[in-house]
Phi, psi and omega in degrees: 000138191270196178291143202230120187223131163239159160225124197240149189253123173223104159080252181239044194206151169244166150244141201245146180218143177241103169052063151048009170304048176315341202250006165228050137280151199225161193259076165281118179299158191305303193272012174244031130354269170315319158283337170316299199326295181288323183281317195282328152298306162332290171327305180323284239014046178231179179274161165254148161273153170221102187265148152264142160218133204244178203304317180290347176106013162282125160250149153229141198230126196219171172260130175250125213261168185268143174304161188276143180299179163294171167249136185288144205301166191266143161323104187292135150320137172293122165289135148318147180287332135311331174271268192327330172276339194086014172241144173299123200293159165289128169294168179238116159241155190247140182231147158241152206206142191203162159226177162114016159308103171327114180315135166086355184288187186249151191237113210260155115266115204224113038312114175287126199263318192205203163238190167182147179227152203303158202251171192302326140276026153081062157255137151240145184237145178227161193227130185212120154338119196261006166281348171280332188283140174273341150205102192273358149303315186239043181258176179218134159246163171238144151254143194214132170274109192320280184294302195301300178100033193289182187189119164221129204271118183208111184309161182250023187261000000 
């Protein structure tokens, strides 16, 4: 059976009774109604029926749902022992090198992380995180010259 909250109305107050329990009624301005409302279902934590009956004599009526609980906090991740100091890991980087490049063209670098362009002797160099990569044991990068189409394939170990 659900829970029974009437609110009978007078004037700019409701009085509230819970499964007709007259002797822990209580007198609520209109306008903290509501919040009563979410605590004391929220106490239930089953749904309520909630009737109003207002002066003229119209009731209205709804089942009112309990609010959803929280979700328990997520488990903070184990800090790196670098992180637990407050320092930032050190990047690990790698430069690969290719030629036949157009001076000055733009360059893919692929996994593509990013870009780069080739340097005034059609040289390019790119510098990549091996923490960006997802298994940098078997990666391959490429360079690839935007205008030149030069295309050099070079592993990242």
């Amino acid at each position: 059976m659900l829970p029974l909250v009437v609110l009978e109305a007078h004037a700019d107050h409701l009085v509230m009774t819970v499964n007709g329990d007259k002797a822990t009624a209580e007198t609520i301005a209109r306008s903290e109604v509501g919040a009563r409302l979410a605590e004391l279902i929220g106490e239930f934590d089953v749904p309520a029926r909630v009737e109003v009956h207002e002066q003229d004599g119209t009731v209205r009526a709804d089942i009112l749902q309990p609010p959803p609980k929280p979700e328990p906090p997520a488990e903070p991740e184990e800090e790196q022992p670098e992180q637990a100091r407050g320092r930032r890991r050190r990047p690990e980087l790698v430069e690969l090198e290719a030629t036949g490049f157009v001076p000055g063209e733009e360059v893919a670098v692929a996994v593509i992380l990013r870009h780069g362009s080739a340097g005034p002797g059609g040289r390019a160099r790119a510098l990549i995180d091996r923490a960006e990569i997802p298994d940098p044991d078997t990666a391959e990068v490429v360079l690839l010259g935007r205008i030149s189409g030069t295309a050099a394939v070079r592993p990242l170990t």
